[in-house]
C-alpha positions, 0 to 999 in steps of 0.5 A, a space after each residue: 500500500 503507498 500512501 500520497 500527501 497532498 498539499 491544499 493552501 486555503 484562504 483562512 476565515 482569519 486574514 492574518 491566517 495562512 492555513 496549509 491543509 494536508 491529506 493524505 490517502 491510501 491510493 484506494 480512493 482518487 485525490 481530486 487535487 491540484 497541489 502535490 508535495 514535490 518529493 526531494 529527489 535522492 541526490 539533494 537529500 543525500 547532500 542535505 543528509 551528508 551536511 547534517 549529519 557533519 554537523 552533528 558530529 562537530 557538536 559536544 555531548 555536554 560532560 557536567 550535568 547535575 540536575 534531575 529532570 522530572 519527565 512524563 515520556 520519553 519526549 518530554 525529557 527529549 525536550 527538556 534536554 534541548 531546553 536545558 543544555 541549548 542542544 539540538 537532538 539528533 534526527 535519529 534520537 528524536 524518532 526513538 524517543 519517539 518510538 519508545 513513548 509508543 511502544 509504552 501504550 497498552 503495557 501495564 505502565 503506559 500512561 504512569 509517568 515515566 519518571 516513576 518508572 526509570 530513575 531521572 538520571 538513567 534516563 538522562 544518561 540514555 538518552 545523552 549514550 544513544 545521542 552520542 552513537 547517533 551523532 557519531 556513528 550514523 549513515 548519512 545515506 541512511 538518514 537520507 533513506 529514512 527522510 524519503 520515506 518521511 514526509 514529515 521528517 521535518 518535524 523531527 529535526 531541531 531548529 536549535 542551532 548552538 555556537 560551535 566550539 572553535 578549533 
C-alpha cells in the first residue's frame, strides 16, 4: 500500500491566517487535487543528509550535568534536554524517543509517568549514550533513506542551532 500527501493552501476565515491543509490517502480512493508535495529527489537529500549529519558530529555531548529532570515520556525529557543544555537532538534520537513513548501504550505502565518508572538520571544518561552513537556513528545515506520515506521528517529535526566550539 503507498500512501500520497497532498498539499491544499486555503484562504483562512482569519486574514492574518495562512492555513496549509494536508491529506493524505491510501491510493484506494482518487485525490481530486491540484497541489502535490514535490518529493526531494535522492541526490539533494543525500547532500542535505551528508551536511547534517557533519554537523552533528562537530557538536559536544555536554560532560557536567547535575540536575534531575522530572519527565512524563520519553519526549518530554527529549525536550527538556534541548531546553536545558541549548542542544539540538539528533534526527535519529528524536524518532526513538519517539518510538519508545509508543511502544509504552497498552503495557501495564503506559500512561504512569515515566519518571516513576526509570530513575531521572538513567534516563538522562540514555538518552545523552544513544545521542552520542547517533551523532557519531550514523549513515548519512541512511538518514537520507529514512527522510524519503518521511514526509514529515521535518518535524523531527531541531531548529536549535548552538555556537560551535572553535578549533
Amino acid at each position: 500500500m503507498q500512501n500520497t500527501v497532498t498539499m491544499n493552501p486555503r484562504a483562512s476565515d482569519d486574514s492574518n491566517s495562512s492555513d496549509v491543509e494536508a491529506e493524505i490517502s491510501d491510493d484506494l480512493s482518487p485525490l481530486n487535487r491540484s497541489h502535490r508535495v514535490v518529493v526531494e529527489d535522492e541526490a539533494s537529500l543525500v547532500m542535505r543528509a551528508e551536511m547534517y549529519q557533519c554537523y552533528m558530529k562537530e557538536l559536544p555531548i555536554p560532560t557536567n550535568r547535575g540536575s534531575v529532570i522530572p519527565f512524563t515520556s520519553w519526549v518530554g525529557l527529549g525536550f527538556s534536554i534541548k531546553q536545558l543544555y541549548g542542544q539540538p537532538l539528533h534526527y535519529l534520537t528524536n524518532l526513538l524517543l519517539q518510538r519508545w513513548d509508543q511502544s509504552r501504550l497498552g503495557s501495564d505502565f503506559g500512561y504512569e509517568s515515566l519518571d516513576f518508572i526509570v530513575h531521572p538520571c538513567k534516563a538522562e544518561a540514555t538518552v545523552w549514550l544513544v545521542e552520542e552513537i547517533h551523532r557519531l556513528a550514523s549513515s548519512h545515506r541512511q538518514i537520507a533513506q529514512l527522510w524519503g520515506s518521511d514526509p514529515m521528517y521535518h518535524s523531527l529535526i531541531d531548529p536549535i542551532v548552538p555556537k560551535l566550539p572553535r578549533s
